[in-house]
C-alpha positions as CSV (number, residue, x, y, z in Angstrom):
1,X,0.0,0.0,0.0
2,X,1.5,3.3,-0.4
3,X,1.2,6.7,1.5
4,X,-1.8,8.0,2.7
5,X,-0.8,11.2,1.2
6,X,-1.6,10.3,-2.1
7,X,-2.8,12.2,-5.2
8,X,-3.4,11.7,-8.5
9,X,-2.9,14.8,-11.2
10,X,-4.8,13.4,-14.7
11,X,-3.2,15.0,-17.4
12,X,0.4,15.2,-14.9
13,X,3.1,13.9,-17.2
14,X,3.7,18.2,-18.9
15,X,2.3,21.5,-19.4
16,X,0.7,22.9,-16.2
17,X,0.1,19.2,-15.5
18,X,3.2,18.9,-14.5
19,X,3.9,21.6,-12.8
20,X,1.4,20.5,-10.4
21,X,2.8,17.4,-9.8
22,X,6.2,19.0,-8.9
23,X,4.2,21.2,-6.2
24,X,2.3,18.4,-4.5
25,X,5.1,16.2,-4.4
26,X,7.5,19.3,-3.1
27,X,4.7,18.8,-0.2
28,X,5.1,15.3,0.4
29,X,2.6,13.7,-1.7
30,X,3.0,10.4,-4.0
31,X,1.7,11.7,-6.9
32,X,0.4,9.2,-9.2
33,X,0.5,11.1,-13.0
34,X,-2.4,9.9,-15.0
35,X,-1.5,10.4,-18.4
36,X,-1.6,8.8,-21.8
37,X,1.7,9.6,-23.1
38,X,3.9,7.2,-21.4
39,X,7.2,8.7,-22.2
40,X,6.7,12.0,-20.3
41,X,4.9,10.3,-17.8
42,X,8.1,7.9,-17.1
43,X,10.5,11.5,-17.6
44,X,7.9,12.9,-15.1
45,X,8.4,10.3,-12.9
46,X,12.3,10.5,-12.9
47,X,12.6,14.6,-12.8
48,X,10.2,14.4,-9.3
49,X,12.4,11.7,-8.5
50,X,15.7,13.3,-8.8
51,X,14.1,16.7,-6.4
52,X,14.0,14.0,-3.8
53,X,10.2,13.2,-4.3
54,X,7.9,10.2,-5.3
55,X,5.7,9.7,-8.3
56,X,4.2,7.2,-9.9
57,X,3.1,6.6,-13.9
58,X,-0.1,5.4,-15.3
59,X,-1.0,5.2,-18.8
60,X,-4.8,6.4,-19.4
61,X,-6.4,8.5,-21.9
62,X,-9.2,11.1,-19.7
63,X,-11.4,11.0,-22.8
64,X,-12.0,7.1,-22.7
65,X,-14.6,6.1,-19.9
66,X,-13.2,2.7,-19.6
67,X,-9.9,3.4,-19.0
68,X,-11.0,6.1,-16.4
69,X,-13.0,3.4,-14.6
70,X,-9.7,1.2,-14.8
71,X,-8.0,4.1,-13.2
72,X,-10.1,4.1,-10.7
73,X,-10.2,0.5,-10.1
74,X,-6.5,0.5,-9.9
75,X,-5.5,3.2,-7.1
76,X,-8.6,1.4,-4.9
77,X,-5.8,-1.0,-4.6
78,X,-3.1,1.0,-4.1
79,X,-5.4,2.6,-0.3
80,X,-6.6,6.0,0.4
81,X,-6.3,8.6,-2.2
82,X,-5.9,12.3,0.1
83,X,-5.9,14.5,-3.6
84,X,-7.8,14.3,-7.0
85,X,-6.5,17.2,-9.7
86,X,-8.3,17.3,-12.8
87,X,-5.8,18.9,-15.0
88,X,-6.5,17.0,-18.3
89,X,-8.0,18.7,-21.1
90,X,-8.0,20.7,-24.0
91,X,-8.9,22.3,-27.0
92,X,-8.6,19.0,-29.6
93,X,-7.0,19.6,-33.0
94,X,-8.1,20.2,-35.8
95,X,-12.0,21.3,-36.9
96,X,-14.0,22.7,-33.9
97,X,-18.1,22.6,-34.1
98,X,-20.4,22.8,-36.0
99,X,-17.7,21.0,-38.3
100,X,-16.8,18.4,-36.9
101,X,-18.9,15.3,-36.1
102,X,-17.1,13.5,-32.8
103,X,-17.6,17.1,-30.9
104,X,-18.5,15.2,-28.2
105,X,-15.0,14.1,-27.3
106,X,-14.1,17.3,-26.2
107,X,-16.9,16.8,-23.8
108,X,-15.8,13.8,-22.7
109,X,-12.3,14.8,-21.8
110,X,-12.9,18.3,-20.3
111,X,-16.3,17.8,-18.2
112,X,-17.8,14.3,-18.3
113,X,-15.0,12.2,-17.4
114,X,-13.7,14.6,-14.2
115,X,-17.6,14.2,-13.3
116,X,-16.5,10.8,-14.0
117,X,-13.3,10.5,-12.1
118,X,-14.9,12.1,-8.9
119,X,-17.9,9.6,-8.4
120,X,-15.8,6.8,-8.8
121,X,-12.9,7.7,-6.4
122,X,-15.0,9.1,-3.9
123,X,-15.1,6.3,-1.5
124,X,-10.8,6.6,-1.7
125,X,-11.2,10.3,-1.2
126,X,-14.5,9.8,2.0
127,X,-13.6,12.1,5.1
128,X,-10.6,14.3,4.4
129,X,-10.0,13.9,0.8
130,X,-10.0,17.1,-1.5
131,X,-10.6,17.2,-5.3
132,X,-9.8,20.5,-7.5
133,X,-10.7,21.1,-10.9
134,X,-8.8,22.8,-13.4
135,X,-11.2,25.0,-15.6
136,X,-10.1,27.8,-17.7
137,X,-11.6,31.4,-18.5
138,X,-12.6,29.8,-21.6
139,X,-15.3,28.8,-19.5
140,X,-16.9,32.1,-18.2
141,X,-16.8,34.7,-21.9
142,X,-19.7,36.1,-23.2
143,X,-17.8,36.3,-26.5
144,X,-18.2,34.4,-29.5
145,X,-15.2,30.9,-29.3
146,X,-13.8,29.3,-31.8
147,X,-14.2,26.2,-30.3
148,X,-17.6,26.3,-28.4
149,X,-17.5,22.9,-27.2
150,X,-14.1,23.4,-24.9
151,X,-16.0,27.2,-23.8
152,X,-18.9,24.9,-22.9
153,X,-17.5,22.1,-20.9
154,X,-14.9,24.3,-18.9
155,X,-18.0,26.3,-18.0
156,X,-19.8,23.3,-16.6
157,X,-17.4,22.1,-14.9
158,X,-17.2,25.9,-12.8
159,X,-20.6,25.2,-12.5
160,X,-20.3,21.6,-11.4
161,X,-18.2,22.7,-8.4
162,X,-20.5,24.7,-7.2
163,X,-23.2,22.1,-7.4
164,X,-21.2,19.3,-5.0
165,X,-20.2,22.2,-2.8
166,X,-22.2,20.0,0.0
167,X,-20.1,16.5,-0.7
168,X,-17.8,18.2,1.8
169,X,-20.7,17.3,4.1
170,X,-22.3,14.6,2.9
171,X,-18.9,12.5,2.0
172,X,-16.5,14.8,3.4
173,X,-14.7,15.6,0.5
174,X,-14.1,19.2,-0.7
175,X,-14.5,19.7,-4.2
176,X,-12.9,23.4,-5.5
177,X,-11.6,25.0,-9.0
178,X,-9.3,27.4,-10.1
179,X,-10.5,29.1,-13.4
180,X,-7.0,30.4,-15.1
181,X,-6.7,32.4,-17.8
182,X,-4.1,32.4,-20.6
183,X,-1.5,30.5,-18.9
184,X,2.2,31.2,-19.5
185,X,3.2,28.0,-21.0
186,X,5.9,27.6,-24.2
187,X,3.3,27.3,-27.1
188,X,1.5,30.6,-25.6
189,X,4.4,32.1,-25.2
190,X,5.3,31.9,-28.4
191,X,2.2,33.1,-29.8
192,X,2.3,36.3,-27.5
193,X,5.5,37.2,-28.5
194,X,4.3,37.4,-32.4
195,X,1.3,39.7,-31.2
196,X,1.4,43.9,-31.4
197,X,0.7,45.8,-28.3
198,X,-2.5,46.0,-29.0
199,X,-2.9,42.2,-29.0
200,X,-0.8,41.5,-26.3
201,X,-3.2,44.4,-24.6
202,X,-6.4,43.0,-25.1
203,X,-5.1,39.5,-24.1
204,X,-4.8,40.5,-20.5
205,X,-1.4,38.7,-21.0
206,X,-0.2,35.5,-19.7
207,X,-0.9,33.9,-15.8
208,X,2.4,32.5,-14.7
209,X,1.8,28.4,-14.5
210,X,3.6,28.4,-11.0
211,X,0.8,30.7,-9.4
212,X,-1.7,28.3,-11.0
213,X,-0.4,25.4,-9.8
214,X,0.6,27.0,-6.0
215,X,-3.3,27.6,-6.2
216,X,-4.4,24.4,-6.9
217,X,-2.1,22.8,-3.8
218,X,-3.6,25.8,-1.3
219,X,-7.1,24.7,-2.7
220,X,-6.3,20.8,-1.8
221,X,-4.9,22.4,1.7
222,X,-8.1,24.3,2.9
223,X,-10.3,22.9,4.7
224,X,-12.8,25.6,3.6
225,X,-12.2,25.2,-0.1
226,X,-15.6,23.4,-0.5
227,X,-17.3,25.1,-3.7
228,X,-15.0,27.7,-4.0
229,X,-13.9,28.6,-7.5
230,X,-10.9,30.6,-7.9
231,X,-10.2,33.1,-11.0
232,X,-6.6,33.4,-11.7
233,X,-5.4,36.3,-14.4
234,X,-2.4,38.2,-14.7
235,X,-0.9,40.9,-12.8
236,X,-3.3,40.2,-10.1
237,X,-4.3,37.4,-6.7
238,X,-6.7,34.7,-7.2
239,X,-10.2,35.6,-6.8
240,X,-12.8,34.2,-6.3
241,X,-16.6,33.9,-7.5
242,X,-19.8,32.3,-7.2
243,X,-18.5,31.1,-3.7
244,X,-20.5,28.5,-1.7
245,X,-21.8,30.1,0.8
């Protein structure tokens, strides 16, 4: 059996991902990286390694509901799961609706299999365990998206927090979000280094990944993070809105 501080970070193997399974393990957590590329996942494993912490790989893809219920299946062997982050997602590639016809994996991967993830590992997570979500601002615009069905699915899954805000009572299990926008990661980077001032302006610029992911282990820490969605931008602190209360 391992630790009872365990967590599992879906999607933990790069990106902000990653970075989030540097800063639980920095905290003493096993991290278990669900991910479906097996060659981060294993790099993943030896970088938290070498800082002098402990991870774990498993290879899953979030948008398949089998392998997620194999997932599950799996840590319920491995004993008590203390943190759940649901960092995998994503804009897919390639056409967004109305053309495309499998729209519906977007779905899958960025709402319906955390939903997913969170019934099933709730009796690993019962009295003390804490999920958090990982949304995006995506999720709250009024503006027209080029790809509504990533706008739509990170909204729910705000909305979705807010909803469970009384598992804290009824399981005791917290259940909280951090809504980020443009995060500061290489391919954005990239792309807001190629935009005028003006762009870069109306962008609201990039939210460093480290403050992200520091928010998503003080989320996991609080005992009073039931419901609570946090809104992370640049140049200024988390806040939050629609709290539970």
């Amino acid at each position: 059996m391992m630790t009872s501080r365990m967590a599992v970070v879906t999607g933990g193997a790069a990106g902000l991902g990653m970075i989030i399974t540097r800063s639980l393990s920095r905290r003493g957590f096993h991290v278990v990286i669900a991910d479906r590329d097996r060659e981060a996942g294993e790099v993943a494993v030896g970088q938290v390694g070498e800082a002098g912490g402990r991870a774990s790989h498993v290879t899953i893809d979030m948008s398949e509901e089998q392998q997620v219920r194999q997932l599950a299946e799996r840590l319920g062997r491995l004993g008590r799961l203390s943190v759940l982050v649901n960092s995998a997602g994503g804009i897919l590639p390639g056409p967004q609706y109305p053309d495309i016809q499998n729209w519906h994996r977007s779905l899958d991967l960025n709402l319906r299999m955390p939903m997913l993830a969170i019934q099933l590992m709730l009796p690993l997570l019962r009295d003390g365990g804490a999920v958090v979500n990982v949304s995006s601002a995506a999720g709250l615009d009024s503006r027209p998206y080029g790809s509504p069905e990533y706008g739509v699915a990170k909204a729910g899954l705000i909305r979705f927090t807010t909803a469970v805000a009384d598992f804290a009572e009824r399981y005791g299990v917290r259940v909280s979000c951090v809504v980020p926008d443009w995060i500061g990661l290489p391919r954005a980077i990239a792309a807001y280094e190629q935009m005028d001032p003006n762009e870069r302006a109306r962008s609201g610029g990039l939210v460093d990944p480290e403050v992200v992911a520091d928010t998503v282990v003080e989320l996991a820490s609080d005992p009073h993070s039931a419901g609570r969605v946090l809104v992370i931008r640049a140049g200024r602190p988390p806040y939050p809105i629609a709290p539970a209360t």
